[in-house]
N, C-alpha and C positions, 0 to 999 in steps of 0.2 A: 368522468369516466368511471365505469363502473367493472371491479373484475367478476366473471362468473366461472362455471367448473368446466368449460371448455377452455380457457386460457392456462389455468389451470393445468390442465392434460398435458396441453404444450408444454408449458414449463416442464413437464415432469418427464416427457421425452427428451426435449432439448437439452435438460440438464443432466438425464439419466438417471435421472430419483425413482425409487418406487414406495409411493405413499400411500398409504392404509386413506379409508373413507375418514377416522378423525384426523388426522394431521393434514391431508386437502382442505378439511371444514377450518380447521385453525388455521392453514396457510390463508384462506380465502376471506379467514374475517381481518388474519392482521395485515395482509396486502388492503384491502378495501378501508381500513382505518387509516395508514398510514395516508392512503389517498384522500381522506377527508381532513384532517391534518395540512396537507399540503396544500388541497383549496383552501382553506380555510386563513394560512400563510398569505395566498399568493391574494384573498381580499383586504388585506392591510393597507391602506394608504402609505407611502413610504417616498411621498413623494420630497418632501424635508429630510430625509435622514440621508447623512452622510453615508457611503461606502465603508465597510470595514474590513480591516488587512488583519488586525491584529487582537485578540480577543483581552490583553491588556496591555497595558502601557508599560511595564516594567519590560526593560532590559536583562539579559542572558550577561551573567557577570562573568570578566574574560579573564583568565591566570596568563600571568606571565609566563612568558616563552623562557624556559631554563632548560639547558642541554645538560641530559645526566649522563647516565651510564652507557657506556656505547660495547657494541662488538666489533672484536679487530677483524680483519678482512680472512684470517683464519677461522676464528670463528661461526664468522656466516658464512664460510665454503667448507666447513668441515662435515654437515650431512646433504650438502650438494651431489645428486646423480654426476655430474660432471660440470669440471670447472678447470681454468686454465687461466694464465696469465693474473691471478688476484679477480677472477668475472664469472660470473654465474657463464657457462655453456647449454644452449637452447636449443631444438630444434628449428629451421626456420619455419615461418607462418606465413611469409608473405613473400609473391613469386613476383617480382619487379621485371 
């Protein structure tokens, strides 16, 4: 596939850009490289290679769970628009 400066145009309506003659010329070579890139990918033999999920093996190290400092139920209702019974008050959302 190859892009030229009619696709180009589109893009620049569709997207609502308004691009001077250089930066079309540079949208137009680095679309068209990245497309030879991606051929270039997709001729790899890759018929041996496993799938990959995860770009390394190490693990995300997890902290324990420790409950600190809390607010009392005054506290979290004291810049509350309206509250009543120790409970945030809502408008309703949802007409059942």
């Amino acid at each position: 596939m190859q892009i030229d400066e009619a696709l180009i145009f589109r893009l620049e309506q569709l997207t609502r850009l308004e691009l001077d003659d250089a930066e079309r010329q540079e949208l137009l070579h680095d679309l068209n490289h990245i497309l030879e890139l991606v051929e270039q990918m997709n001729s790899l033999d890759t018929t041996d290679v496993a799938p990959l999920a995860y770009v390394n093996a190490a693990s995300t190290p997890l902290r324990n769970d420790v409950v600190g400092p809390q607010a009392t139920p005054e506290q979290a209702l004291r810049d509350a628009p309206r509250a009543a019974d120790n409970c945030f008050k809502v408008p309703k959302v949802i007409d059942l």
